[in-house]
N, C-alpha and C positions, 0 to 999 in steps of 0.2 A: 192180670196176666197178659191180656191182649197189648196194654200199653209197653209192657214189658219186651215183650217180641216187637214189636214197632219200632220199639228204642236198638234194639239187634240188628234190626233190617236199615234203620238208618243208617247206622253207625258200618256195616258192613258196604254200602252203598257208597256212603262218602269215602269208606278205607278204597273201595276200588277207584275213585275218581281222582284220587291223589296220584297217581302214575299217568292217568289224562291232563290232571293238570300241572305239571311238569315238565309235559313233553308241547304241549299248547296251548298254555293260559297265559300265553304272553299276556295279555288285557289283563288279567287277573291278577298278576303280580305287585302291579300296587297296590292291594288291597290287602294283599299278606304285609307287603313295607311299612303299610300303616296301621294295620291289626298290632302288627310287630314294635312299631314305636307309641301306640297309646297303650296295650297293655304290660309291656316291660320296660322301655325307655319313663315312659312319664311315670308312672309306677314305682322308682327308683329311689326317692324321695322320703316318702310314707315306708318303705321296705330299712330303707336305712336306720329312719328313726325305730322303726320296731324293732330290728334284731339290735341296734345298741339296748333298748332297752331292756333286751332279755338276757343280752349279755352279762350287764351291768347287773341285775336282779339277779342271775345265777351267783356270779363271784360274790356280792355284797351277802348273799344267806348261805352261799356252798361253803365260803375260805371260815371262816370266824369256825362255822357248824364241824370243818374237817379235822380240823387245826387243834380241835378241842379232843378232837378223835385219834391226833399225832394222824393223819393218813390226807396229810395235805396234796400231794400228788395226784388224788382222785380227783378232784378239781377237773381234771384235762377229759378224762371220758366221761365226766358228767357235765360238761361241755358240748362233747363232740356227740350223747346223747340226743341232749335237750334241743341243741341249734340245729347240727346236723342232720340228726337220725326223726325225732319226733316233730317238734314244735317248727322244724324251718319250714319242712314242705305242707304243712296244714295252715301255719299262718300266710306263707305266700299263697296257697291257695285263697284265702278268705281274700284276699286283697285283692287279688285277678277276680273273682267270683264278684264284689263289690263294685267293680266298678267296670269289667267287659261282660259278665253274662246278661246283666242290665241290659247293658248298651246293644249288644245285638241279638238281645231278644226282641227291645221295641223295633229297631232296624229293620230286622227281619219280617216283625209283625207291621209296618210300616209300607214295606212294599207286597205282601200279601193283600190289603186293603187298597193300597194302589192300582192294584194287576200289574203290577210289574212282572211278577213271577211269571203268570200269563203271559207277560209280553215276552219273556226271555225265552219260552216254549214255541212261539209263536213261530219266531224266527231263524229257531233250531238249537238256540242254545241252553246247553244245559244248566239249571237253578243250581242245582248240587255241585256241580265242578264251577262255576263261576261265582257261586256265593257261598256256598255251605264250605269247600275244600279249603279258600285259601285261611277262610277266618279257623276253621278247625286245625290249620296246623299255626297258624301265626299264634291262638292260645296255647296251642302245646309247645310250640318252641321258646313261646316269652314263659311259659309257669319253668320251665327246667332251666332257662339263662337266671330268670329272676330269683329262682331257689339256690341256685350256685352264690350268686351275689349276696343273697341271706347268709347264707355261710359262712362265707368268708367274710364280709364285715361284719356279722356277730360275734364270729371270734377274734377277731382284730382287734375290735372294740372294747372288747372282754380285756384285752391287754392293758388299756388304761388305767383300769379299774382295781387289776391285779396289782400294780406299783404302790396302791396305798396300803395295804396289804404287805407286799414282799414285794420288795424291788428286785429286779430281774433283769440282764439285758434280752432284748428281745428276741436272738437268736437262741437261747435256753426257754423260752417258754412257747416261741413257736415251735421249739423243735419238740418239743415234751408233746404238744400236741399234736404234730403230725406223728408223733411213736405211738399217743394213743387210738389214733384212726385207725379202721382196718380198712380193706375192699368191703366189707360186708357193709361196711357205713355206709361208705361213699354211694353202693349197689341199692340199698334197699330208698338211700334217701332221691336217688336217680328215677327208680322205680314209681315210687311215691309222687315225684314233679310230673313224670309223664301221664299216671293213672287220673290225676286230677286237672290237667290241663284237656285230656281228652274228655273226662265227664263233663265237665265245665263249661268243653264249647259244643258238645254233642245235644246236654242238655237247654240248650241257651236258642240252639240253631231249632229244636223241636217243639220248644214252647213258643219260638216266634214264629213259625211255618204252621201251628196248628189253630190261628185265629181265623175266624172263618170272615166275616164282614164289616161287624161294626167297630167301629175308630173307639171302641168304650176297650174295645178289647186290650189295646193295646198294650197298655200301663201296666195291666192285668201280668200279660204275658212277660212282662219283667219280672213284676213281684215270683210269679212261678218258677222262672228258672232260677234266680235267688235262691230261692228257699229249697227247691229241690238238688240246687247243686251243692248245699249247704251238707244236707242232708247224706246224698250219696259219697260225696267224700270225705265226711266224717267215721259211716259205714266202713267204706274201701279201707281208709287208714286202719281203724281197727282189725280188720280184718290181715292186712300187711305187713300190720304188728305184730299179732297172736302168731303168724306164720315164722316171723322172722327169729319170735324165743324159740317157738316150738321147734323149729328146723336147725336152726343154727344155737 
């Protein structure tokens, strides 16, 4: 419980320092630039190949499976389901989670062992607005560009796919899918990029500010924020989900 509240008081802490750092973390700004271009620019790559992949896997067992059903048109929102609404913003997360909660967790646990943090205390400046702020919004702004991107080239992709199947020009099957999207889609999978971008680097910044001295620690404090950011936004989504039948 006590960890629980910890994780409140952080994340409440860092939400206030984000209008300080804003208004002057000039210094700090590259740090967002570059949060921002290793966890969504390079990212970009591995994000591609997965949602072709999923795309591909939806039409290859959806088309044959509907087809048989005469209700080939479902296709399109079990599409905008699977890419959009469920699987885009849980696999982008796993990919930002693999490769930035790592990285600045030991970072973070890195200059804790250093005193650096101390030293940023020292001289008045604050650890939270100049470390913890820009990397907490550089993961949440790369999980919501990087899940948009999931999206749209998984259904892009998906078009390839669909031609060996039923040929189509592509203004008839884009368009078929943007009639199956609604706002709810677009809402909840929005919803979804932002909840796990913030777990992800809240959780990431706490397991590397909680090592106390020894350098054994540090590796440690990766594997933890890993697996707890794993965990928690596995949690969140479900929970996002049951909300969004139940509601909507």
């Amino acid at each position: 419980m006590a960890s629980i509240f910890y994780t409140l008081g952080f994340f409440t802490r860092t939400l206030k320092g984000v209008g300080a750092f804003i208004l002057r973390g000039q210094a700090a700004y590259k740090i967002l630039i570059m949060q921002i271009l290793f966890t969504c620019i390079e990212a970009l790559g591995v994000s591609s190949l997965l949602a072709i992949g999923i795309g591909v896997a939806v039409n290859i067992v959806g088309i044959p499976f509907l087809t048989g059903l005469s209700q080939e048109r479902l296709i399109y929102p079990l599409l905008i389901t699977i890419i959009t609404r469920e699987l885009g913003p849980l696999l982008t997360a796993f990919i930002i989670i693999a490769r930035s909660a790592t990285a600045i967790a030991i970072e973070m646990a890195s200059n804790v062992i250093a005193h650096e943090v101390e030293a940023y205390i020292s001289v008045g400046v604050d650890p939270i607005e100049h470390l913890a702020v820009p990397r907490f919004l550089g993961v949440t702004i790369s999980m919501f560009l990087l899940n948009i991107y999931f999206s749209i080239f998984g259904l892009a992709g998906s078009f390839l796919v669909a031609q060996i199947f039923n040929s189509m020009p592509a203004s008839v099957y884009f368009g078929n899918l943007i009639q199956a999207m609604t706002v709810q889609d677009i809402f909840i999978s929005i919803i979804k990029s932002l909840s796990f971008g913030m777990i992800t680097s809240i959780v990431a910044l706490i397991s590397g500010f909680s090592v106390e001295r020894a350098s054994t620690e540090v590796p440690v404090a990766g594997l933890k924020a890993v697996g707890a950011s794993f965990g928690w936004c596995i949690l969140v989504d479900i929970i996002l989900s049951a909300l969004y039948y139940l509601v909507l």
